[in-house]
Rosetta silent file (secondary structure, phi, psi, omega in degrees, C-alpha in Angstrom):
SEQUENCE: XXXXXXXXXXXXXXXXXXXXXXXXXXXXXXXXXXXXXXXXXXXXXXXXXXXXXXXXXXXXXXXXXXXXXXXXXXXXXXXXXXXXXXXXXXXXXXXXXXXXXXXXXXXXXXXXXXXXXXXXXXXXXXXXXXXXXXXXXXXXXXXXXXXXXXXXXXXXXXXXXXXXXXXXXXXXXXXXXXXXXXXXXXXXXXXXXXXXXXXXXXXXXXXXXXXXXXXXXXXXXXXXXXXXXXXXXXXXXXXXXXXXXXXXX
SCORE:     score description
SCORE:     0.000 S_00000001
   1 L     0.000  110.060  149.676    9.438   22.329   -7.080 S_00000001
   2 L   -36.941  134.687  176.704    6.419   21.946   -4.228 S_00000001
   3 E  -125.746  141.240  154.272    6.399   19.296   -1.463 S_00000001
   4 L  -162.501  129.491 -168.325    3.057   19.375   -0.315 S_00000001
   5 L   107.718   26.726 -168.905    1.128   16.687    1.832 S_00000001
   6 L   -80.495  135.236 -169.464    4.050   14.688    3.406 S_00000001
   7 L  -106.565 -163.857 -164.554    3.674   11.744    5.319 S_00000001
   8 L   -99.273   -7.202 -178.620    6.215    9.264    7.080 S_00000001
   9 L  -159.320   37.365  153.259    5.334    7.294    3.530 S_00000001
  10 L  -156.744  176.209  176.613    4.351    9.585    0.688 S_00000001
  11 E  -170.375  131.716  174.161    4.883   13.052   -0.300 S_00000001
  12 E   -92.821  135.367 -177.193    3.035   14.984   -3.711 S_00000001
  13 E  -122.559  121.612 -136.759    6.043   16.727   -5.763 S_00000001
  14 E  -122.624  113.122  170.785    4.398   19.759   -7.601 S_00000001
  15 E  -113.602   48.099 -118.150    6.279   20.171  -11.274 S_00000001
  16 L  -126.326   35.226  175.838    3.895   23.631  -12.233 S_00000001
  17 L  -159.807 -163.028  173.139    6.834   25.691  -14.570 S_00000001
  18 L  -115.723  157.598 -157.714    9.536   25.862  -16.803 S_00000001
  19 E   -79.653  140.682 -138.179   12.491   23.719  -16.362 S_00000001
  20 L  -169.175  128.123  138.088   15.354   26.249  -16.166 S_00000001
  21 L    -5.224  128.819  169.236   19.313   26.141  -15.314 S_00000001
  22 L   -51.454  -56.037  158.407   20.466   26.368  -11.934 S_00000001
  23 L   -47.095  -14.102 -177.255   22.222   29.454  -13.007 S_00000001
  24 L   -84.390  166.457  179.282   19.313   30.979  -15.027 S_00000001
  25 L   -85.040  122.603 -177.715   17.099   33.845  -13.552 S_00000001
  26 L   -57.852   97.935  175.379   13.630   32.636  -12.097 S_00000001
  27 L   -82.366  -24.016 -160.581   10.635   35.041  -13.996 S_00000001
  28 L  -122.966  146.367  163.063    8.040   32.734  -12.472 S_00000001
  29 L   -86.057    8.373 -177.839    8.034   31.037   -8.758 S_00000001
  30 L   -99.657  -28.197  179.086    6.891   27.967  -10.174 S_00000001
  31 L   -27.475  147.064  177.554    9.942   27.971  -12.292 S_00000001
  32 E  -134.879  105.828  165.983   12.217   24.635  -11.650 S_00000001
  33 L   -74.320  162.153  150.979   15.899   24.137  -11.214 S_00000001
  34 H   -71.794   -8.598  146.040   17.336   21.178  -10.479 S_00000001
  35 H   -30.879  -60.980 -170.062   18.448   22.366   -7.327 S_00000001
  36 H   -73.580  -52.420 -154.085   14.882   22.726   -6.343 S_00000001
  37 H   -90.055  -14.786  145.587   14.290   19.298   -7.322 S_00000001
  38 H   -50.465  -47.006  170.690   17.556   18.115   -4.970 S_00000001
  39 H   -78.586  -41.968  175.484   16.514   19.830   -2.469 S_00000001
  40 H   -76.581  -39.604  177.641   12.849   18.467   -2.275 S_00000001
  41 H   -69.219  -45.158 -171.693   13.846   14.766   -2.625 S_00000001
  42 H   -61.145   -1.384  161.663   16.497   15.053    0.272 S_00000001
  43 H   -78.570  -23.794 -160.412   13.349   16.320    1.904 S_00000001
  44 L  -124.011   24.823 -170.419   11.058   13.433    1.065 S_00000001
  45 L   -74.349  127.598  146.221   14.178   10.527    1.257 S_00000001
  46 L   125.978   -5.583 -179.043   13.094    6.935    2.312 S_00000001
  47 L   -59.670  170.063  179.120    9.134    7.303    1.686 S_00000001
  48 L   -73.123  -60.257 -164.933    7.599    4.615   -0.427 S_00000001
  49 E  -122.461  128.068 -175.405    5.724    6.951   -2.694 S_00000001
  50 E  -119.848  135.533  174.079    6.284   10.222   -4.550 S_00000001
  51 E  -107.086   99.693  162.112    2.760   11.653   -6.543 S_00000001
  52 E   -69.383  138.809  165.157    4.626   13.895   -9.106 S_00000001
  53 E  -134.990  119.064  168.133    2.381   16.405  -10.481 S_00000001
  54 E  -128.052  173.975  175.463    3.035   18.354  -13.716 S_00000001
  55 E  -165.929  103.334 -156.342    1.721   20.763  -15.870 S_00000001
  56 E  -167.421  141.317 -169.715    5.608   22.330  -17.962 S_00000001
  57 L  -123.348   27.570  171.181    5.993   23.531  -21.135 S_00000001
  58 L    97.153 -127.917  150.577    9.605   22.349  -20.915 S_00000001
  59 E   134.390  -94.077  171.256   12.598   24.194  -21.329 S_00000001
  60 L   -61.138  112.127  165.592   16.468   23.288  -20.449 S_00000001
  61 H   -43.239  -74.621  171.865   17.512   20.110  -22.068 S_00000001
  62 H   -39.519  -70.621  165.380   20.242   19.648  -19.638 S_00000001
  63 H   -21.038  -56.652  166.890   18.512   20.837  -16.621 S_00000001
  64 H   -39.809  -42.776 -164.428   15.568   18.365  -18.040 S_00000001
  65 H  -105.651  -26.299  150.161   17.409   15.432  -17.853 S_00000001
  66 H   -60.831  -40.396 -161.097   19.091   16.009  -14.442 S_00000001
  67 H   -82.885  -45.682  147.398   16.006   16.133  -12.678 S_00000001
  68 H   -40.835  -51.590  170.395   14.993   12.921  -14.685 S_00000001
  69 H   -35.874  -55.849 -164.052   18.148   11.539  -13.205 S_00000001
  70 H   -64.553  -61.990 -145.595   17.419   12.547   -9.667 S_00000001
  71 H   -69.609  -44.095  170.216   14.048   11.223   -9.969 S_00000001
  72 H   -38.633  -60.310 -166.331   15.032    7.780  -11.890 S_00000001
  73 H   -74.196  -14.298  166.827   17.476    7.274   -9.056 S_00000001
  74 L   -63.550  133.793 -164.076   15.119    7.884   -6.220 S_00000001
  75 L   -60.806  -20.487 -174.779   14.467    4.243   -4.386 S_00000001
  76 L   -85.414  151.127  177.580   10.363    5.265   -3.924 S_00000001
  77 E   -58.423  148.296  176.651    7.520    4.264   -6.285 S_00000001
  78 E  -132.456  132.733 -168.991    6.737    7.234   -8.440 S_00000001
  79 E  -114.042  109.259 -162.950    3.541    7.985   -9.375 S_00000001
  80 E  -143.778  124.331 -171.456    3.327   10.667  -11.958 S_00000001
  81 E   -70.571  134.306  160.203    0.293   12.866  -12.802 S_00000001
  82 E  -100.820   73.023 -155.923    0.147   15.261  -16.303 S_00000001
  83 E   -67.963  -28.612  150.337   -2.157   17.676  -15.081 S_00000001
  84 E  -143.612  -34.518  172.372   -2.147   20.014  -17.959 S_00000001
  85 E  -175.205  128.974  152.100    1.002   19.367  -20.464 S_00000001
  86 E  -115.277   81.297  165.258    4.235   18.309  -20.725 S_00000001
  87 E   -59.450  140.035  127.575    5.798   19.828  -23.630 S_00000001
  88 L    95.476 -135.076  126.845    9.115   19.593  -24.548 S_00000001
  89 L    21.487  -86.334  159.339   11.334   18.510  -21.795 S_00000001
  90 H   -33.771  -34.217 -147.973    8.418   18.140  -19.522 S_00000001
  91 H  -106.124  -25.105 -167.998    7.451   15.271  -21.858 S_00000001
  92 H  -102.972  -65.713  170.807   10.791   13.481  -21.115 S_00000001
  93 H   -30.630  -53.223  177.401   10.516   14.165  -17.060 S_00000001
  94 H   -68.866   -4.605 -173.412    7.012   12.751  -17.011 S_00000001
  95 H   -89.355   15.896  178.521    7.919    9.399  -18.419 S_00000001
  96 H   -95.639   24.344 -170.816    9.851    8.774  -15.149 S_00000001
  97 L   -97.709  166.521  163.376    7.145    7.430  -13.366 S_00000001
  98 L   -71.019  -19.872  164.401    6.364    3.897  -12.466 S_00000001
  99 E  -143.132  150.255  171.442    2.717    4.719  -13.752 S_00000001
 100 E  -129.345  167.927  175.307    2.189    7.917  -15.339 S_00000001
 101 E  -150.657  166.545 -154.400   -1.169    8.723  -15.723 S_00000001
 102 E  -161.981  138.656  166.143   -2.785   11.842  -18.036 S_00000001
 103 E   -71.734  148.795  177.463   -6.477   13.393  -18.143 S_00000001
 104 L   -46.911  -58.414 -156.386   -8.561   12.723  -21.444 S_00000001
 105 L   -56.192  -16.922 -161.817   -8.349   16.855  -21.681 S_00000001
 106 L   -90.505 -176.992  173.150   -4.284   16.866  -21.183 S_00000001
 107 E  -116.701  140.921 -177.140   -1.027   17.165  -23.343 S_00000001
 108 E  -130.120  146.561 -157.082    1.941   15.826  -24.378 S_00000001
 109 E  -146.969  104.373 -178.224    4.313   17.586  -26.802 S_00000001
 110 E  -121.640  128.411  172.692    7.858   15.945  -28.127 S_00000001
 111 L  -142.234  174.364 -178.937    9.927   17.444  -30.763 S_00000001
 112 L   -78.682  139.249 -170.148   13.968   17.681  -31.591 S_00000001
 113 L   -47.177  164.041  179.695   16.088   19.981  -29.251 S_00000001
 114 L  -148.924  158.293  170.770   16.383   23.349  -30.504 S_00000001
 115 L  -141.635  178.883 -178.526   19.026   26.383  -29.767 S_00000001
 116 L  -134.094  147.734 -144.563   19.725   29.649  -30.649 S_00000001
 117 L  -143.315  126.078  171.986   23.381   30.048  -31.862 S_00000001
 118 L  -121.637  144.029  178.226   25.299   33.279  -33.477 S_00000001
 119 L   152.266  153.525  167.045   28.657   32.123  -35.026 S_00000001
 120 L   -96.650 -158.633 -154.319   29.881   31.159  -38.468 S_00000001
 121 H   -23.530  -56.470 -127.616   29.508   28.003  -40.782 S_00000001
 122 H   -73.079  -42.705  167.580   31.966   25.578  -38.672 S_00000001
 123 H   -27.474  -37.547 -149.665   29.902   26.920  -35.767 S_00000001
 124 H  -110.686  -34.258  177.867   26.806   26.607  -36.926 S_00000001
 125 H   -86.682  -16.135 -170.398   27.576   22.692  -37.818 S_00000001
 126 H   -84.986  -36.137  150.126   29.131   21.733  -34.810 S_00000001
 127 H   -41.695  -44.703 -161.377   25.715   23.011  -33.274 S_00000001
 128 H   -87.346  -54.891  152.900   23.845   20.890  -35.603 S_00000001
 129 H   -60.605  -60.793 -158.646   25.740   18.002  -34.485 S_00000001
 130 H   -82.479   41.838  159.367   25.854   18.325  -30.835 S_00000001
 131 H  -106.512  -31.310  149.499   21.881   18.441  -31.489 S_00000001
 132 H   -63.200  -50.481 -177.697   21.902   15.361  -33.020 S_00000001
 133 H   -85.364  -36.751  145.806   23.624   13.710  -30.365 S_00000001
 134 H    -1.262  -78.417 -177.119   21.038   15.510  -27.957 S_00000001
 135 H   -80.314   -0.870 -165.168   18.573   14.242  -29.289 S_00000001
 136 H   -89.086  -67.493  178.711   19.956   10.391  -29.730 S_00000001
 137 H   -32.296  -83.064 -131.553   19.567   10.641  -25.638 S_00000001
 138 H   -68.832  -24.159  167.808   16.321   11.797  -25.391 S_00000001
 139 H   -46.273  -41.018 -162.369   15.085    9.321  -27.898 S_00000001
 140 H   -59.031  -55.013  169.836   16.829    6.558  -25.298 S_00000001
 141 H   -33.968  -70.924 -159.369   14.103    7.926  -22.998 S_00000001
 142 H   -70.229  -30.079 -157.488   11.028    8.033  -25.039 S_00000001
 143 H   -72.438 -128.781 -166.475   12.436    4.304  -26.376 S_00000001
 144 H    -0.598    4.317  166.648   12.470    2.864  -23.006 S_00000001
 145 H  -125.862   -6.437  173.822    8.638    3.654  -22.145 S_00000001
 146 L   -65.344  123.917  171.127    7.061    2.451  -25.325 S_00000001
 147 L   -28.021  156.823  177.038    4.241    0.082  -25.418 S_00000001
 148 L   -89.859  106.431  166.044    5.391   -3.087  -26.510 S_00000001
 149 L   124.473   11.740  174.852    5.065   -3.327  -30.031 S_00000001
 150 L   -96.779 -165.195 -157.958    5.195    0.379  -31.603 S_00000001
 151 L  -122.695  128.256  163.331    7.900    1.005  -33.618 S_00000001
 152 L   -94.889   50.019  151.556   10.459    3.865  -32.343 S_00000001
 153 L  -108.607   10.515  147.683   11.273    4.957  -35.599 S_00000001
 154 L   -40.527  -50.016 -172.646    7.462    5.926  -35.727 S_00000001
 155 L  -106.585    4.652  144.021    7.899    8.291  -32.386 S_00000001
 156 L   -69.762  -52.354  159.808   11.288    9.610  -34.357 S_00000001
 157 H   -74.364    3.979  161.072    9.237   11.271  -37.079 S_00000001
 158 H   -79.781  -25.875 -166.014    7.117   12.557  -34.651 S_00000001
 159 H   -73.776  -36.009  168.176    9.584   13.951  -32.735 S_00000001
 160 H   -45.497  -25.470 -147.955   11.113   15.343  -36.093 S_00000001
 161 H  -126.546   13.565 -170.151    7.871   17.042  -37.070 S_00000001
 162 L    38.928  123.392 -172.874    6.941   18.433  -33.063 S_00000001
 163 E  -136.809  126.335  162.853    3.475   16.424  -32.601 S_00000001
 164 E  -108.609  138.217  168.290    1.391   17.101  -29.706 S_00000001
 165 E  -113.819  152.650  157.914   -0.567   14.304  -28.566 S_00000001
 166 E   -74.748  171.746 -163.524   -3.635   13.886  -26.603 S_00000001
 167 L   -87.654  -25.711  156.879   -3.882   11.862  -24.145 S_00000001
 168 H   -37.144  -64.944  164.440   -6.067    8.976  -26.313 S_00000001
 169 H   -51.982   -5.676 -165.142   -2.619    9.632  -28.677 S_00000001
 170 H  -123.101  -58.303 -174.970    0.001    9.453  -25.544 S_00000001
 171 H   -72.741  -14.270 -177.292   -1.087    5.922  -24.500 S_00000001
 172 L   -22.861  -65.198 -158.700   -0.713    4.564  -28.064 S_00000001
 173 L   -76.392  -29.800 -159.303    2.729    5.397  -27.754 S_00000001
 174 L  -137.659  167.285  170.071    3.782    5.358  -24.025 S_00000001
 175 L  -100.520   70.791 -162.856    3.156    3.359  -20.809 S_00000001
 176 L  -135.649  122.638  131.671    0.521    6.322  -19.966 S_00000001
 177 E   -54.615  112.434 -169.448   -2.789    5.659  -18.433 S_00000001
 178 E   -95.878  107.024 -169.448   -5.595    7.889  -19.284 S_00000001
 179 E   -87.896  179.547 -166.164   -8.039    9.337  -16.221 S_00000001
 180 L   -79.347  145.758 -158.531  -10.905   11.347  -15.892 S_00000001
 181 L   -61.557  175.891 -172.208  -10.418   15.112  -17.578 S_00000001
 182 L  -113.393  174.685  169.854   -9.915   18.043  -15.503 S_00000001
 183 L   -57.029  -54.097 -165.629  -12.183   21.008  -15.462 S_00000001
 184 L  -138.606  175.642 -167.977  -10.289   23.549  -17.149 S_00000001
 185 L  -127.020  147.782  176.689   -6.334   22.852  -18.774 S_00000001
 186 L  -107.978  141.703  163.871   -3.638   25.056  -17.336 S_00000001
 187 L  -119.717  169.401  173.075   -0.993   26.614  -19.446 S_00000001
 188 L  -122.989   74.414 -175.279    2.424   28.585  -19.388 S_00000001
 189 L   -75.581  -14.251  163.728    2.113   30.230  -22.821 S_00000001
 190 L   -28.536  -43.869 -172.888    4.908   32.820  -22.529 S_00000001
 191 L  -110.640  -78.039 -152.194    6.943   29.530  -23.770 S_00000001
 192 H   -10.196  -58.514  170.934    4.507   27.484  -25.348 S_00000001
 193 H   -74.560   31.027 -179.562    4.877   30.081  -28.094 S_00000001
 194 H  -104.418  -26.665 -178.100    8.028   29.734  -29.090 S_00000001
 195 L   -88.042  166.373 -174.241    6.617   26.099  -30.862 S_00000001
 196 L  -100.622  -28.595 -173.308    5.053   25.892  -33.942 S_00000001
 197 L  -101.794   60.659 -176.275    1.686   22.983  -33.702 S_00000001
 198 L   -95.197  149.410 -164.331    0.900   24.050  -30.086 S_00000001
 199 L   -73.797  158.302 -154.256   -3.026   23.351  -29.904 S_00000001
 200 L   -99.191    4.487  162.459   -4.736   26.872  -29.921 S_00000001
 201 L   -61.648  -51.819  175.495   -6.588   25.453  -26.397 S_00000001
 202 L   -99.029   12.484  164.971   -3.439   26.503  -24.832 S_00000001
 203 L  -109.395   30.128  174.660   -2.653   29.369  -25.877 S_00000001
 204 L   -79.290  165.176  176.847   -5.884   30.797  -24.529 S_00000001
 205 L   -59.885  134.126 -169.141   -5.684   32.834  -21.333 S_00000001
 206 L   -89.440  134.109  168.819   -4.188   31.011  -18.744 S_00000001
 207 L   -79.793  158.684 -166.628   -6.428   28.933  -16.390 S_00000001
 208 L  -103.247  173.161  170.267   -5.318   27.264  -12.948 S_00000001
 209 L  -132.888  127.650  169.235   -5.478   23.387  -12.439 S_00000001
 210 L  -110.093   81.622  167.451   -5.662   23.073   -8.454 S_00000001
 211 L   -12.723  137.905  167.385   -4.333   19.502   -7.643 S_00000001
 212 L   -74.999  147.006 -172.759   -5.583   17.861   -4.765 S_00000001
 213 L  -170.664 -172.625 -173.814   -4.773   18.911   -1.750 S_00000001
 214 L   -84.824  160.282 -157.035   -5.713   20.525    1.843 S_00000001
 215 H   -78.520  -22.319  145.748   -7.758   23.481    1.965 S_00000001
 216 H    11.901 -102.938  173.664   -4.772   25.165    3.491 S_00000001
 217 H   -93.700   43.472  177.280   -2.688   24.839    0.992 S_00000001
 218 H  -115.920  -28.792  132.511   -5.046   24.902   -2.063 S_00000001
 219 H    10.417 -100.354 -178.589   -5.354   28.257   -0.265 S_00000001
 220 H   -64.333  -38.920  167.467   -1.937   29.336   -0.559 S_00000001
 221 H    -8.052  -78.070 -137.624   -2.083   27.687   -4.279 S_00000001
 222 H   -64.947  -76.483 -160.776   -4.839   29.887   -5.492 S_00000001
 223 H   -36.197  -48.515  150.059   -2.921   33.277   -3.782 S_00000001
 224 H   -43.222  -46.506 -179.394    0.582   32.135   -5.531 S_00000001
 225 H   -60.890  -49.946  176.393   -0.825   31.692   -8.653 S_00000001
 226 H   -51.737  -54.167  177.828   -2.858   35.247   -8.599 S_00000001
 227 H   -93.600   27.695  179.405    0.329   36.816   -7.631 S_00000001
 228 H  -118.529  -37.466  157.216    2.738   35.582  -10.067 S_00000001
 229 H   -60.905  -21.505  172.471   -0.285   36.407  -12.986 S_00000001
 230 H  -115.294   31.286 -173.709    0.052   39.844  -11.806 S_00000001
 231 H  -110.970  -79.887 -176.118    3.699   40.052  -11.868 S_00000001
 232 H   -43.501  -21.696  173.195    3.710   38.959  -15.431 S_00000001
 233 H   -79.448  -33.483  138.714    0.933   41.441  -16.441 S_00000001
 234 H    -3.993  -81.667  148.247    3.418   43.962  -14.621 S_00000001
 235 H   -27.058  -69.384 -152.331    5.723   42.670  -17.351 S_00000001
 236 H   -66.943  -80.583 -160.737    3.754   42.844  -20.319 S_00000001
 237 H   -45.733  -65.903  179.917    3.155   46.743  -19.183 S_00000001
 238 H   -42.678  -13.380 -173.651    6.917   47.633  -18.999 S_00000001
 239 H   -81.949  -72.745  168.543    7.259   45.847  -21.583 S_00000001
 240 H   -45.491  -70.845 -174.057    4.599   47.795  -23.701 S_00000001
 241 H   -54.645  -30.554  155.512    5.759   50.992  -22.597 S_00000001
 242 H   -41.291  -55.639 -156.962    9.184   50.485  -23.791 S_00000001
 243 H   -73.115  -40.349  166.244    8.288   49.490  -27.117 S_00000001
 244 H   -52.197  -40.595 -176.103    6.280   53.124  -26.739 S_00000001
 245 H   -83.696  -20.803  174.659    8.855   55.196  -25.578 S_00000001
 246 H   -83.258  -27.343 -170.759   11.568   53.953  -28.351 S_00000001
 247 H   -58.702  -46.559  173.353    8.850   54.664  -30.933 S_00000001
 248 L   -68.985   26.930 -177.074    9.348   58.395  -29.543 S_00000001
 249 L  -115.018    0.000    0.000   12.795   58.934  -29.660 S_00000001
């Protein structure tokens, strides 16, 4: 998580990765524990106003809903931007603002937790329960930001059937305010593509979204971004070459 403009009475909080166990290994610098998000509010404590910015294609349920926590419990107005998507997770995080607000061009993507589980039957149900009861939170969430007058068992089959909305589709549903589009939509598709409806806009190569900010550190932005795209293509080749080198053996 990014602090970047702070004043004696605001501060922009940068949410630009996947949300990821304090314990898990970081592939991306944008990646976000809740550490990182602990550590940046005790940086930004007593201002009036925090300008959240995301663009997350989710990831840790748990992890997900601490950092909602943190941020629900911070005493400053929160102001919270969707700058390219909030899938999953991401989707839960952004609804913690006192206004959220979302470009015509952006996304929002809610479906039912998912795991990956080896074990037999009794195993395999006791998963399926504590999945159920998962999701029974996060519904508590998406309940508690709905326009007045949808239905939640409306945004329960959606969640059942993973629905990305647009942002026209987002305010329906939510207390989300839609602004003027961005140039281009930024994605993380490494995860995106683990879901099954993800719009085929974002699984195009990924483009940056530069937030506002000073030319400084729209600067350092661009130069983080560049080098973390050519860490992962770094990836892909070892990656490649493996799958070559078992083919010989």
């Amino acid at each position: 998580m990014t602090v970047k403009n702070l004043t004696d009475k605001s501060a922009d909080l940068y949410i630009y990765g996947e949300i990821v166990d304090n314990t898990d290994w970081k592939w991306d610098e944008y990646d976000v524990m809740p550490d990182d998000v602990k550590g940046s509010l005790e940086k930004v404590d007593g201002l009036e106003t925090l300008n959240i910015y995301i663009n997350s294609p989710g990831g840790s349920v748990f992890a997900g809903l601490a950092i909602y926590n943190m941020l629900k419990r911070n005493e400053a107005k929160k102001i919270v931007h969707i700058d390219g998507v909030a899938a999953s997770m991401a989707s839960i995080i952004a609804l913690v603002g006192d206004e959220v607000y979302m470009p015509s061009n952006a996304f929002m993507m809610i479906h039912k937790p998912l795991t990956w589980v080896i074990g037999n039957a009794n195993d395999l149900r006791k998963i399926a329960d504590d999945l159920d009861t998962i999701e029974s939170g996060l519904m508590q969430a998406y309940e508690e930001n709905l326009r007045e007058g949808v239905d939640v068992e409306e945004v329960k089959q959606m969640v059942n059937d993973e629905t990305w909305l647009t942002a026209d589709e987002a305010t329906k549903y939510f207390n989300i305010e839609i602004t003027k589009a961005v140039e281009v939509t930024a994605s993380a598709s490494h995860l995106l593509e683990n879901f099954k409806n993800v719009p085929k806009t974002l699984l195009k190569e990924d483009k940056l979204i530069i937030p506002k900010m000073n030319d400084k550190d729209k600067n350092q932005f661009i130069a983080d971004w560049e080098s973390a795209k050519k860490t992962d293509e770094e990836l892909e080749k070892i990656k490649l070459q493996n799958e070559i080198d078992l083919l010989n053996l």
